[in-house]
N, C-alpha and C positions, 0 to 999 in steps of 0.2 A: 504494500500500500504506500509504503513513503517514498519508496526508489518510482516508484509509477505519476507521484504527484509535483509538479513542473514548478509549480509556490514552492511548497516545504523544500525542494534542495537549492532552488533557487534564495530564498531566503536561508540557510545553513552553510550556501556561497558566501553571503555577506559576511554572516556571520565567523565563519572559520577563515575569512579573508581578514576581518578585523582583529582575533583571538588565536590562543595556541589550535590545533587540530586536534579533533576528539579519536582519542584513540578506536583503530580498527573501524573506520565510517568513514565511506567511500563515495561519491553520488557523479557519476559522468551523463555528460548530454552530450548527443550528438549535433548534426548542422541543423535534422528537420527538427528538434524538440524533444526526441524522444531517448531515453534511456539507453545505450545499448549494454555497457558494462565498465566497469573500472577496479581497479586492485591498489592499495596501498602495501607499502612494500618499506620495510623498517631496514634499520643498520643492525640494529640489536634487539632482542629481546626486554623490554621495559614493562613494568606493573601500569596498571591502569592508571592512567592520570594524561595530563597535558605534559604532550612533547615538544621539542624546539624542532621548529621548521628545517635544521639542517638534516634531521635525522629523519623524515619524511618522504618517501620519493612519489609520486602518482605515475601511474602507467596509463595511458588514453587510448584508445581503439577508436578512431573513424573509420566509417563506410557508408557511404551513399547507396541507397538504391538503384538512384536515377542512374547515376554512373557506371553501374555493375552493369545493366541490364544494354546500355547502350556503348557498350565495351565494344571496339572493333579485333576482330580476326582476321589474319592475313595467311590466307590456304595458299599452300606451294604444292608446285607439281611433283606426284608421286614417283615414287622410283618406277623403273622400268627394270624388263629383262635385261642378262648379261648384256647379249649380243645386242642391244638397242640403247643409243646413247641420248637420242633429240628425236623430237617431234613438232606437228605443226598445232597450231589450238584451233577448238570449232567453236562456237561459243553457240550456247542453248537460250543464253539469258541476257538480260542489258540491265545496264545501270537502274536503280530504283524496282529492278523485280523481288517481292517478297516470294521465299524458299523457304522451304520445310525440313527438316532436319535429314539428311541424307536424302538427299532429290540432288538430282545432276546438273553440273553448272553447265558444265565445256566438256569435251572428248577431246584426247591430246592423240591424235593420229598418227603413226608410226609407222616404221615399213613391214611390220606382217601384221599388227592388229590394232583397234584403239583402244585405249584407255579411258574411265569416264572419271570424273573428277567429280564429286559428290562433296555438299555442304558438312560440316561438321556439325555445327549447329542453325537452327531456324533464327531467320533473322532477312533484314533488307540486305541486298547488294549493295554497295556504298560507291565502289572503284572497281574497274578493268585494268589490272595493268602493265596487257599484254594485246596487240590489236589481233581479229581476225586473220588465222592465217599466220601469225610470229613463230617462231623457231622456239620452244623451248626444251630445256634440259631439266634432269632429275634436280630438284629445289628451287627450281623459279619461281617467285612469287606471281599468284597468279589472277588475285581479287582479292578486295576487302570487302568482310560481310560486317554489320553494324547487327549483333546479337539483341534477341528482346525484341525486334520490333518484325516480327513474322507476319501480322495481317496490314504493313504499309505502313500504320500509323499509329501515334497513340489513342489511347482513350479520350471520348471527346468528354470534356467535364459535364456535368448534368445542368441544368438551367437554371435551379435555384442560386448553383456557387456561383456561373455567370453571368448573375444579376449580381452579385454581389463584389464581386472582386471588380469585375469591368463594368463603368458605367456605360448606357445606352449612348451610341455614339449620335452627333447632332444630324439632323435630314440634313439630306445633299439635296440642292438645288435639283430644283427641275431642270430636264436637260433641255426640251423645246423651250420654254425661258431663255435659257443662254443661250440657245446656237440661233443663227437666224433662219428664221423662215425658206423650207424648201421649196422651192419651186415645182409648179406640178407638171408633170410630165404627160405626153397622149396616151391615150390609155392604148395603144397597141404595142406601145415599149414596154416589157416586163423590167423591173428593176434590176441593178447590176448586178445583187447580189445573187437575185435568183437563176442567173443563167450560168449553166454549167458548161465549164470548156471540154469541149469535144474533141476530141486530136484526132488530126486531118487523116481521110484513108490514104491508105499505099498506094501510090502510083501506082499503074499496070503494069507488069511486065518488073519490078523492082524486087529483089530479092531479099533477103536479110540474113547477119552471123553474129553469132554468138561464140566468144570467146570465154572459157570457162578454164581455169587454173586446174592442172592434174593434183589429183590429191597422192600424197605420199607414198599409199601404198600400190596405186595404179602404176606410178613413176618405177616402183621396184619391182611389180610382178614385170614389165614391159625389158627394165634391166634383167632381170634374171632369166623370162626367157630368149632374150636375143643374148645372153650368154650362154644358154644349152644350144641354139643352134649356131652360134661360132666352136664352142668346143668340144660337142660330142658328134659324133660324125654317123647323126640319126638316119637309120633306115625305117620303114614298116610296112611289115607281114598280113595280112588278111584272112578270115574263115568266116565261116559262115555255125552259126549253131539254130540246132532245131529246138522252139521254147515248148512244144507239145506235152510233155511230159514234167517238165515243173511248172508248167500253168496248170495241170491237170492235178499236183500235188497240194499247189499250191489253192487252188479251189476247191479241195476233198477239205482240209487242215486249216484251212486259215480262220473260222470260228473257232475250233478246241484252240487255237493257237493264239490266236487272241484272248481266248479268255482264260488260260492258263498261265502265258508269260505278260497279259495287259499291252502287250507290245504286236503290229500288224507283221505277217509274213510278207517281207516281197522281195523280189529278185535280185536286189544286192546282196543280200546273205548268202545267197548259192554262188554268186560270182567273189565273192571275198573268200570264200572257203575253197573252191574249186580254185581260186589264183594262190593261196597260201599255199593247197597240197602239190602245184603245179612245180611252186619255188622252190620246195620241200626237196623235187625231183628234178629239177635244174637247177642247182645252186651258183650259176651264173648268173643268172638272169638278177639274181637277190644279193649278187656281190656290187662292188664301187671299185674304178679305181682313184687311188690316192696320187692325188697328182705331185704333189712334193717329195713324196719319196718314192717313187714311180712303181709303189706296191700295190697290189689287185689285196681286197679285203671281203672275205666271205662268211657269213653272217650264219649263223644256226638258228635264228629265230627272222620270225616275221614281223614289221611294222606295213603294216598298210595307210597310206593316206588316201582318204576321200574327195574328191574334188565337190564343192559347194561352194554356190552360188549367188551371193548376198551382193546386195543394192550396196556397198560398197568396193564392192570388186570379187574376186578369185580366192577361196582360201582351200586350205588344204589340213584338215584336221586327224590326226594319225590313230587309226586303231592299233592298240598295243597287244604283243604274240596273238596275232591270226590265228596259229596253227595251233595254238591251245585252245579255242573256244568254239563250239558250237551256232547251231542257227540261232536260237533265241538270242545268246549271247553278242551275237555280232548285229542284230538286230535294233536291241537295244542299247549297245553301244551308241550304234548309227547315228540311232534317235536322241540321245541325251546330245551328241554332238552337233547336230544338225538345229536341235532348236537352240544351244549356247551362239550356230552362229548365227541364227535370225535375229537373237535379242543384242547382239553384237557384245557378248559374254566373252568370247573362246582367250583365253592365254596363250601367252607367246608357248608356252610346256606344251598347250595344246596340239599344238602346229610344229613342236621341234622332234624332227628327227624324222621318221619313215625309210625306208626299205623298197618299195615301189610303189604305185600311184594308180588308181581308178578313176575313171571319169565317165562318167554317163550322160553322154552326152540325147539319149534316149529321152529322156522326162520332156525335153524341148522337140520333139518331133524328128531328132537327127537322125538320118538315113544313113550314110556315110560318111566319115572325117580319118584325119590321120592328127594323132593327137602328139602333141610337146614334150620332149621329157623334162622331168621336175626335178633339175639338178639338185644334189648331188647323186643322184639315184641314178641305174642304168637303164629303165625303160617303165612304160607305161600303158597300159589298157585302156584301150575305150573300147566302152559300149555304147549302144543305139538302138532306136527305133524296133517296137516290132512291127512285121507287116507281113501279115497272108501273100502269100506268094507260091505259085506254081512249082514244085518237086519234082524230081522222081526215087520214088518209093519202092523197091523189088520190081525195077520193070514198068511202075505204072506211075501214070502220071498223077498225084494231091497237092492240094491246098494243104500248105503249113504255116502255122505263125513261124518267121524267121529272124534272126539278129543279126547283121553283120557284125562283127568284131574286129579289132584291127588293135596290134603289138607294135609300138614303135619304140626301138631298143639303142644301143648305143654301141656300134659296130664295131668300135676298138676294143670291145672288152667280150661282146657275144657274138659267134656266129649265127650265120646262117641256120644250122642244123637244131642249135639247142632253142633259137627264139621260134620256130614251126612246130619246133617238139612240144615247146611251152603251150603256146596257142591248141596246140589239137589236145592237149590233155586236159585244159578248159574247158573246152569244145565237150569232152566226151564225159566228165566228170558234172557240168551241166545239163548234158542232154540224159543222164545216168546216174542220179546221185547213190546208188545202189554201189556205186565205184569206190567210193569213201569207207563204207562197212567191211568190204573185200580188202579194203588195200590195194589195188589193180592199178 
Protein backbone atom coordinates (compact mmCIF):
# COMPACT_ATOMS: atom_id res chain seq x y z
CA UNK A 1 0.00 0.00 0.00
CA UNK A 2 2.71 2.69 0.80
CA UNK A 3 5.29 1.78 -2.13
CA UNK A 4 1.90 1.97 -4.53
CA UNK A 5 0.82 5.48 -3.10
CA UNK A 6 2.72 8.49 -5.30
CA UNK A 7 1.95 11.24 -1.95
CA UNK A 8 3.27 9.08 0.81
CA UNK A 9 6.83 8.60 -0.83
CA UNK A 10 6.71 11.47 -2.44
CA UNK A 11 6.32 13.38 0.75
CA UNK A 12 9.11 10.79 2.71
CA UNK A 13 11.24 12.32 -0.59
CA UNK A 14 11.12 15.41 1.21
CA UNK A 15 11.36 14.37 4.15
CA UNK A 16 14.46 11.95 4.08
CA UNK A 17 15.97 14.69 1.75
CA UNK A 18 15.73 17.12 4.74
CA UNK A 19 16.74 14.37 7.68
CA UNK A 20 19.04 11.31 8.30
CA UNK A 21 17.58 8.18 6.04
CA UNK A 22 15.29 5.77 7.86
CA UNK A 23 16.88 2.71 8.18
CA UNK A 24 16.01 -0.26 5.56
CA UNK A 25 13.17 2.07 3.50
CA UNK A 26 13.40 2.36 0.19
CA UNK A 27 10.64 4.07 -2.37
CA UNK A 28 11.99 4.45 -6.25
CA UNK A 29 9.75 6.17 -9.02
CA UNK A 30 10.20 5.61 -12.39
CA UNK A 31 9.75 8.51 -15.44
CA UNK A 32 5.64 7.53 -15.88
CA UNK A 33 4.96 7.74 -11.90
CA UNK A 34 4.99 4.44 -11.06
CA UNK A 35 6.99 2.25 -8.80
CA UNK A 36 9.13 -0.16 -10.36
CA UNK A 37 11.61 -1.20 -7.41
CA UNK A 38 14.76 0.15 -5.44
CA UNK A 39 17.33 -1.57 -2.93
CA UNK A 40 19.24 0.38 -0.39
CA UNK A 41 22.51 -1.00 0.06
CA UNK A 42 24.79 -0.34 3.56
CA UNK A 43 28.66 -0.39 4.05
CA UNK A 44 28.12 -2.09 7.22
CA UNK A 45 25.97 -3.75 9.28
CA UNK A 46 24.33 -0.83 11.84
CA UNK A 47 21.37 -1.28 14.71
CA UNK A 48 18.25 0.46 13.93
CA UNK A 49 18.43 4.14 14.14
CA UNK A 50 19.58 7.04 11.71
CA UNK A 51 22.42 6.64 9.54
CA UNK A 52 24.89 9.28 7.88
CA UNK A 53 24.38 9.79 4.29
CA UNK A 54 27.97 8.46 3.57
CA UNK A 55 27.00 5.19 4.48
CA UNK A 56 23.97 4.97 2.21
CA UNK A 57 24.02 4.00 -1.25
CA UNK A 58 20.59 3.66 -3.55
CA UNK A 59 20.42 1.51 -6.59
CA UNK A 60 17.60 2.91 -9.40
CA UNK A 61 16.40 0.79 -12.08
CA UNK A 62 14.61 2.75 -15.03
CA UNK A 63 12.68 1.37 -17.99
CA UNK A 64 10.32 2.79 -20.14
CA UNK A 65 7.76 0.82 -21.63
CA UNK A 66 7.36 3.06 -24.42
CA UNK A 67 10.84 2.57 -25.30
CA UNK A 68 11.18 -1.25 -24.95
CA UNK A 69 8.32 -1.95 -27.19
CA UNK A 70 9.54 0.55 -29.94
CA UNK A 71 13.18 -0.81 -29.76
CA UNK A 72 14.42 -1.32 -33.33
CA UNK A 73 16.15 -4.78 -34.72
CA UNK A 74 18.58 -4.81 -37.36
CA UNK A 75 18.14 -8.71 -39.07
CA UNK A 76 21.27 -9.76 -41.19
CA UNK A 77 21.58 -12.12 -43.68
CA UNK A 78 21.72 -15.76 -42.68
CA UNK A 79 24.41 -17.89 -43.38
CA UNK A 80 24.45 -19.83 -46.39
CA UNK A 81 25.87 -23.39 -47.54
CA UNK A 82 29.68 -24.04 -47.65
CA UNK A 83 29.82 -23.88 -51.21
CA UNK A 84 27.69 -20.49 -51.59
CA UNK A 85 29.25 -17.32 -50.52
CA UNK A 86 26.76 -14.17 -51.82
CA UNK A 87 23.58 -13.61 -53.14
CA UNK A 88 21.18 -11.23 -54.61
CA UNK A 89 17.87 -9.94 -52.23
CA UNK A 90 14.05 -10.06 -53.58
CA UNK A 91 12.36 -8.02 -51.37
CA UNK A 92 8.48 -9.22 -50.32
CA UNK A 93 7.83 -6.02 -48.23
CA UNK A 94 8.46 -2.18 -48.28
CA UNK A 95 9.06 0.39 -45.92
CA UNK A 96 6.02 0.80 -43.38
CA UNK A 97 4.63 -2.99 -43.87
CA UNK A 98 3.50 -4.35 -40.52
CA UNK A 99 4.82 -8.39 -40.15
CA UNK A 100 4.14 -10.99 -38.00
CA UNK A 101 6.48 -12.80 -36.01
CA UNK A 102 8.34 -15.16 -38.50
CA UNK A 103 6.57 -14.13 -41.86
CA UNK A 104 9.05 -13.57 -44.72
CA UNK A 105 10.75 -10.27 -45.48
CA UNK A 106 13.13 -10.98 -48.76
CA UNK A 107 14.50 -14.22 -50.22
CA UNK A 108 18.22 -13.98 -50.62
CA UNK A 109 18.69 -15.80 -54.11
CA UNK A 110 21.76 -17.89 -54.76
CA UNK A 111 23.12 -20.12 -57.26
CA UNK A 112 21.32 -23.55 -56.57
CA UNK A 113 18.51 -22.25 -54.08
CA UNK A 114 16.87 -19.26 -52.01
CA UNK A 115 16.88 -18.45 -48.85
CA UNK A 116 13.82 -16.61 -47.01
CA UNK A 117 14.73 -14.36 -44.50
CA UNK A 118 11.84 -14.24 -41.99
CA UNK A 119 11.15 -11.57 -39.11
CA UNK A 120 12.30 -12.26 -35.66
CA UNK A 121 9.81 -10.44 -34.16
CA UNK A 122 6.36 -8.73 -35.18
CA UNK A 123 6.70 -5.28 -35.58
CA UNK A 124 6.67 -2.38 -38.49
CA UNK A 125 9.60 -2.38 -41.01
CA UNK A 126 11.36 0.94 -40.21
CA UNK A 127 14.50 0.63 -43.05
CA UNK A 128 15.66 -1.23 -46.24
CA UNK A 129 19.13 -1.37 -46.36
CA UNK A 130 19.93 -3.09 -49.18
CA UNK A 131 18.08 -2.04 -52.62
CA UNK A 132 16.21 -4.68 -54.82
CA UNK A 133 18.50 -6.95 -56.58
CA UNK A 134 22.10 -5.87 -54.19
CA UNK A 135 24.67 -8.53 -53.74
CA UNK A 136 24.66 -9.77 -50.30
CA UNK A 137 26.83 -11.87 -48.11
CA UNK A 138 26.50 -14.00 -44.92
CA UNK A 139 25.89 -10.99 -42.01
CA UNK A 140 24.77 -8.00 -44.02
CA UNK A 141 22.49 -6.02 -42.52
CA UNK A 142 19.44 -6.39 -44.19
CA UNK A 143 16.37 -4.01 -42.59
CA UNK A 144 15.38 -2.56 -39.59
CA UNK A 145 12.11 -3.61 -37.85
CA UNK A 146 10.74 -1.01 -35.13
CA UNK A 147 9.22 -4.16 -32.59
CA UNK A 148 5.63 -3.54 -30.77
CA UNK A 149 4.13 -1.84 -33.30
CA UNK A 150 2.79 -5.14 -35.48
CA UNK A 151 -0.83 -3.65 -36.41
CA UNK A 152 0.85 -0.09 -38.11
CA UNK A 153 0.19 1.96 -35.36
CA UNK A 154 -0.46 2.78 -31.84
CA UNK A 155 -3.45 2.63 -29.85
CA UNK A 156 -5.65 5.45 -30.62
CA UNK A 157 -6.50 7.09 -27.15
CA UNK A 158 -10.35 6.95 -26.28
CA UNK A 159 -12.40 10.35 -26.54
CA UNK A 160 -12.87 11.19 -23.03
CA UNK A 161 -8.69 11.48 -22.42
CA UNK A 162 -8.84 13.44 -25.90
CA UNK A 163 -11.12 15.83 -24.75
CA UNK A 164 -9.20 16.25 -22.01
CA UNK A 165 -5.53 16.57 -22.69
CA UNK A 166 -6.18 18.28 -26.29
CA UNK A 167 -8.27 21.13 -26.59
CA UNK A 168 -10.93 21.24 -29.53
CA UNK A 169 -8.85 22.86 -32.19
CA UNK A 170 -10.47 26.46 -33.55
CA UNK A 171 -12.91 26.02 -37.09
CA UNK A 172 -10.92 26.62 -40.09
CA UNK A 173 -12.23 29.16 -42.24
CA UNK A 174 -14.57 28.26 -44.99
CA UNK A 175 -12.79 27.55 -48.00
CA UNK A 176 -15.39 29.10 -50.72
CA UNK A 177 -14.91 32.22 -48.34
CA UNK A 178 -11.40 32.55 -49.12
CA UNK A 179 -10.79 31.39 -52.56
CA UNK A 180 -12.41 33.37 -55.16
CA UNK A 181 -15.23 32.42 -56.83
CA UNK A 182 -15.03 29.74 -59.80
CA UNK A 183 -16.06 30.31 -62.71
CA UNK A 184 -18.79 28.11 -64.31
CA UNK A 185 -17.81 26.02 -66.84
CA UNK A 186 -20.41 24.47 -70.10
CA UNK A 187 -21.99 21.90 -69.00
CA UNK A 188 -20.57 19.44 -71.70
CA UNK A 189 -16.96 19.86 -70.20
CA UNK A 190 -16.62 17.33 -67.34
CA UNK A 191 -14.32 18.61 -64.61
CA UNK A 192 -10.52 18.07 -64.79
CA UNK A 193 -10.47 16.11 -62.01
CA UNK A 194 -12.95 13.73 -63.26
CA UNK A 195 -11.39 12.79 -66.48
CA UNK A 196 -9.10 9.85 -66.54
CA UNK A 197 -5.93 9.63 -68.61
CA UNK A 198 -6.14 7.11 -71.09
CA UNK A 199 -2.70 6.11 -72.76
CA UNK A 200 -2.66 6.23 -76.37
CA UNK A 201 -3.12 2.76 -78.33
CA UNK A 202 -0.06 1.13 -80.09
CA UNK A 203 0.52 2.13 -83.35
CA UNK A 204 -0.20 -0.75 -85.81
CA UNK A 205 2.40 -2.64 -86.88
CA UNK A 206 4.75 -1.44 -83.48
CA UNK A 207 6.04 -4.11 -81.42
CA UNK A 208 7.28 -4.01 -77.92
CA UNK A 209 10.42 -5.62 -75.31
CA UNK A 210 10.91 -6.31 -72.22
CA UNK A 211 14.17 -6.51 -70.61
CA UNK A 212 14.20 -8.49 -67.60
CA UNK A 213 17.46 -9.15 -65.20
CA UNK A 214 18.49 -13.13 -65.03
CA UNK A 215 18.13 -14.07 -61.60
CA UNK A 216 21.06 -16.00 -60.04
CA UNK A 217 20.30 -19.17 -60.32
CA UNK A 218 19.15 -19.06 -64.05
CA UNK A 219 22.78 -17.37 -64.72
CA UNK A 220 24.21 -20.61 -63.01
CA UNK A 221 22.17 -23.54 -64.38
CA UNK A 222 22.96 -21.74 -68.12
CA UNK A 223 26.88 -21.76 -66.75
CA UNK A 224 26.96 -25.11 -65.77
CA UNK A 225 25.33 -26.41 -68.59
CA UNK A 226 27.36 -24.89 -71.33
CA UNK A 227 30.04 -26.31 -69.09
CA UNK A 228 28.92 -30.18 -69.51
CA UNK A 229 28.73 -29.50 -73.18
CA UNK A 230 32.36 -27.89 -73.53
CA UNK A 231 33.73 -30.69 -71.27
CA UNK A 232 32.04 -33.80 -71.43
CA UNK A 233 32.05 -35.14 -74.98
CA UNK A 234 28.15 -36.18 -74.63
CA UNK A 235 26.77 -38.62 -76.86
CA UNK A 236 22.96 -40.31 -76.61
CA UNK A 237 21.56 -43.60 -77.08
CA UNK A 238 17.64 -44.21 -77.73
CA UNK A 239 14.87 -47.38 -76.82
CA UNK A 240 11.90 -47.53 -76.83
CA UNK A 241 9.83 -49.32 -73.70
CA UNK A 242 6.48 -50.93 -73.63
CA UNK A 243 4.30 -49.14 -70.59
CA UNK A 244 1.55 -52.12 -70.90
CA UNK A 245 2.29 -53.92 -68.04
CA UNK A 246 3.11 -51.35 -65.35
CA UNK A 247 0.14 -49.33 -66.21
CA UNK A 248 -1.62 -52.46 -65.93
CA UNK A 249 0.04 -52.80 -62.29
CA UNK A 250 -0.08 -49.88 -61.78
CA UNK A 251 -4.14 -49.74 -62.05
CA UNK A 252 -4.67 -53.29 -60.32
CA UNK A 253 -2.54 -51.50 -56.97
CA UNK A 254 -2.65 -48.15 -56.86
CA UNK A 255 -5.95 -47.81 -54.30
CA UNK A 256 -4.32 -50.64 -51.64
CA UNK A 257 -1.24 -48.51 -52.59
CA UNK A 258 -2.49 -45.58 -51.77
CA UNK A 259 -4.09 -46.37 -48.88
CA UNK A 260 -1.44 -48.33 -47.38
CA UNK A 261 1.60 -46.07 -47.84
CA UNK A 262 -0.82 -42.57 -48.10
CA UNK A 263 1.49 -41.82 -50.95
CA UNK A 264 0.08 -42.39 -55.01
CA UNK A 265 1.92 -45.18 -57.25
CA UNK A 266 3.30 -43.73 -60.47
CA UNK A 267 5.98 -44.29 -62.93
CA UNK A 268 8.90 -42.62 -61.43
CA UNK A 269 9.31 -45.27 -58.92
CA UNK A 270 9.61 -48.06 -61.49
CA UNK A 271 12.16 -45.97 -63.51
CA UNK A 272 14.31 -44.87 -60.39
CA UNK A 273 14.55 -48.44 -59.22
CA UNK A 274 15.00 -50.05 -62.75
CA UNK A 275 17.93 -47.19 -63.34
CA UNK A 276 19.40 -47.97 -59.65
CA UNK A 277 19.58 -51.97 -60.60
CA UNK A 278 20.77 -51.00 -64.02
CA UNK A 279 23.94 -48.97 -62.39
CA UNK A 280 24.20 -51.77 -59.98
CA UNK A 281 25.19 -53.71 -63.21
CA UNK A 282 27.09 -51.17 -65.11
CA UNK A 283 29.11 -49.50 -62.66
CA UNK A 284 30.34 -47.08 -65.36
CA UNK A 285 27.74 -45.56 -66.04
CA UNK A 286 27.54 -44.46 -61.94
CA UNK A 287 31.20 -43.68 -61.84
CA UNK A 288 32.93 -39.79 -62.47
CA UNK A 289 35.96 -38.83 -63.69
CA UNK A 290 38.02 -36.62 -61.60
CA UNK A 291 39.45 -34.21 -63.49
CA UNK A 292 42.42 -33.09 -61.24
CA UNK A 293 43.80 -36.14 -60.60
CA UNK A 294 42.87 -37.68 -63.87
CA UNK A 295 41.27 -40.62 -61.70
CA UNK A 296 37.91 -42.56 -62.81
CA UNK A 297 36.00 -42.89 -59.25
CA UNK A 298 33.22 -45.60 -58.90
CA UNK A 299 30.63 -45.49 -56.42
CA UNK A 300 28.90 -48.61 -54.68
CA UNK A 301 25.90 -46.80 -53.99
CA UNK A 302 23.35 -44.94 -55.77
CA UNK A 303 22.29 -41.20 -55.45
CA UNK A 304 19.65 -40.31 -57.86
CA UNK A 305 18.78 -36.73 -58.77
CA UNK A 306 15.23 -35.66 -59.96
CA UNK A 307 14.93 -33.04 -62.39
CA UNK A 308 12.00 -30.59 -61.05
CA UNK A 309 10.57 -27.93 -62.31
CA UNK A 310 9.77 -24.66 -60.33
CA UNK A 311 8.79 -21.04 -61.50
CA UNK A 312 12.11 -20.26 -60.46
CA UNK A 313 14.15 -22.37 -62.62
CA UNK A 314 15.61 -26.07 -62.92
CA UNK A 315 16.40 -27.98 -59.68
CA UNK A 316 17.73 -31.15 -59.08
CA UNK A 317 16.94 -32.66 -55.64
CA UNK A 318 18.81 -36.17 -54.82
CA UNK A 319 17.23 -39.39 -53.67
CA UNK A 320 19.61 -40.97 -51.40
CA UNK A 321 20.96 -45.13 -51.97
CA UNK A 322 18.32 -45.96 -54.63
CA UNK A 323 19.33 -49.32 -54.54
CA UNK A 324 18.28 -49.73 -50.90
CA UNK A 325 14.69 -48.78 -51.17
CA UNK A 326 11.73 -49.98 -52.54
CA UNK A 327 8.43 -48.40 -54.58
CA UNK A 328 6.68 -46.98 -51.78
CA UNK A 329 9.98 -45.64 -50.56
CA UNK A 330 11.13 -43.85 -53.41
CA UNK A 331 7.60 -42.67 -53.97
CA UNK A 332 7.41 -40.98 -51.03
CA UNK A 333 10.67 -39.69 -51.11
CA UNK A 334 9.69 -38.15 -54.51
CA UNK A 335 6.99 -36.47 -52.93
CA UNK A 336 8.36 -34.90 -49.72
CA UNK A 337 10.94 -33.40 -52.27
CA UNK A 338 8.86 -32.21 -54.82
CA UNK A 339 6.41 -30.21 -52.62
CA UNK A 340 9.91 -28.61 -50.58
CA UNK A 341 10.47 -27.48 -54.13
CA UNK A 342 7.12 -25.90 -54.87
CA UNK A 343 7.19 -24.09 -51.54
CA UNK A 344 10.71 -23.06 -52.51
CA UNK A 345 11.85 -25.08 -49.12
CA UNK A 346 14.77 -27.44 -50.67
CA UNK A 347 18.52 -26.89 -49.19
CA UNK A 348 21.42 -26.59 -50.67
CA UNK A 349 22.15 -30.74 -48.66
CA UNK A 350 19.02 -31.17 -50.74
CA UNK A 351 20.57 -30.69 -54.09
CA UNK A 352 24.35 -31.70 -53.07
CA UNK A 353 25.73 -34.58 -54.58
CA UNK A 354 23.88 -37.32 -56.88
CA UNK A 355 25.25 -40.15 -58.99
CA UNK A 356 23.15 -39.78 -62.08
CA UNK A 357 20.13 -37.74 -63.13
CA UNK A 358 16.35 -38.25 -64.40
CA UNK A 359 14.26 -36.19 -66.15
CA UNK A 360 10.96 -36.55 -67.26
CA UNK A 361 10.45 -34.63 -69.59
CA UNK A 362 6.83 -36.69 -70.15
CA UNK A 363 4.41 -34.71 -67.49
CA UNK A 364 4.97 -31.70 -70.27
CA UNK A 365 3.61 -33.64 -73.32
CA UNK A 366 7.46 -34.43 -74.45
CA UNK A 367 7.75 -36.99 -77.24
CA UNK A 368 11.20 -36.95 -77.81
CA UNK A 369 14.44 -34.94 -76.56
CA UNK A 370 18.12 -35.65 -75.85
CA UNK A 371 18.62 -34.41 -72.48
CA UNK A 372 22.07 -32.44 -70.72
CA UNK A 373 24.25 -34.07 -68.57
CA UNK A 374 24.21 -32.78 -65.00
CA UNK A 375 27.85 -32.22 -64.39
CA UNK A 376 29.67 -33.80 -62.30
CA UNK A 377 27.84 -36.96 -63.13
CA UNK A 378 28.48 -39.20 -66.34
CA UNK A 379 25.14 -39.39 -67.92
CA UNK A 380 21.55 -38.92 -67.64
CA UNK A 381 17.99 -40.24 -68.56
CA UNK A 382 15.18 -38.98 -69.94
CA UNK A 383 11.99 -39.96 -70.03
CA UNK A 384 8.79 -38.88 -72.11
CA UNK A 385 5.55 -38.97 -73.23
CA UNK A 386 3.30 -41.91 -73.47
CA UNK A 387 1.41 -42.57 -76.67
CA UNK A 388 -0.48 -45.54 -78.28
CA UNK A 389 1.25 -46.32 -81.17
CA UNK A 390 1.27 -49.10 -83.62
CA UNK A 391 3.78 -52.46 -82.73
CA UNK A 392 4.58 -55.40 -83.79
CA UNK A 393 3.64 -58.08 -81.39
CA UNK A 394 4.74 -62.01 -82.28
CA UNK A 395 4.17 -61.24 -85.83
CA UNK A 396 1.16 -59.17 -85.48
CA UNK A 397 0.59 -55.80 -85.63
CA UNK A 398 -1.08 -53.78 -81.70
CA UNK A 399 -1.63 -50.72 -80.36
CA UNK A 400 0.64 -50.04 -77.23
CA UNK A 401 1.17 -47.31 -74.83
CA UNK A 402 4.91 -46.43 -75.66
CA UNK A 403 7.86 -44.36 -74.20
CA UNK A 404 10.73 -43.37 -75.95
CA UNK A 405 13.71 -43.15 -73.61
CA UNK A 406 16.95 -41.73 -74.47
CA UNK A 407 20.73 -42.03 -72.23
CA UNK A 408 23.00 -39.29 -72.84
CA UNK A 409 26.34 -40.27 -71.26
CA UNK A 410 29.63 -39.00 -71.34
CA UNK A 411 31.99 -40.62 -73.84
CA UNK A 412 35.32 -40.25 -72.26
CA UNK A 413 34.57 -42.23 -69.49
CA UNK A 414 31.51 -44.80 -71.18
CA UNK A 415 31.38 -46.65 -74.07
CA UNK A 416 29.25 -47.42 -76.41
CA UNK A 417 28.42 -51.17 -75.23
CA UNK A 418 27.92 -50.45 -71.42
CA UNK A 419 25.47 -47.18 -72.19
CA UNK A 420 22.93 -49.78 -74.66
CA UNK A 421 23.56 -52.28 -72.08
CA UNK A 422 22.28 -49.77 -69.53
CA UNK A 423 19.31 -48.53 -71.50
CA UNK A 424 17.86 -52.15 -72.41
CA UNK A 425 18.14 -53.22 -68.96
CA UNK A 426 15.75 -50.40 -68.08
CA UNK A 427 13.88 -51.10 -70.95
CA UNK A 428 13.27 -54.70 -69.79
CA UNK A 429 13.27 -54.28 -65.84
CA UNK A 430 10.24 -51.74 -66.62
CA UNK A 431 8.49 -53.59 -69.04
CA UNK A 432 9.00 -56.70 -66.40
CA UNK A 433 9.40 -55.61 -62.80
CA UNK A 434 9.14 -59.56 -62.05
CA UNK A 435 13.16 -58.93 -63.18
CA UNK A 436 13.97 -57.35 -59.70
CA UNK A 437 12.42 -60.46 -57.47
CA UNK A 438 14.71 -62.99 -59.96
CA UNK A 439 17.76 -60.91 -59.87
CA UNK A 440 17.84 -61.37 -63.91
Amino acid sequence: MLSRSPCVYRTLGRFLSAASPVHNLGIQQNVSGHSLCSQLIYRKSQPCGFLAPSNVYSRRHFRTSAVYKDELVTVNTPAFAESITEGDVRWEKVVGDSVTEDEVVCEVETDKTSVQVPTPVAGVIEELLVPDGGRVEPGTPLFKLRKGAALGAKAAPSPATEDVTHPAPPPQPSISAASPPIPPQPASAPPVALVKPTPAPPAEGVRGENRVKMSRMRLRIAQRLKEAQITCAMLTTFNEVDMSNIKEMRKLYKEAFLQKHNVKLGFMSAFAKAASYALMDQPAVNAVIDDSTKEIIYRDYVDISIAVATPKGLVVPVLRNVEAMNFSEIEKAINTLGEKAQRNELAVEDMDGGTFTISNGGVFGSLFGTPIINPPQSAILGMHGIFDRPVAINGKVEVRPMMYVALTYDHRLIDGREAVTFLRKVKEVVEDPRLLLLDM
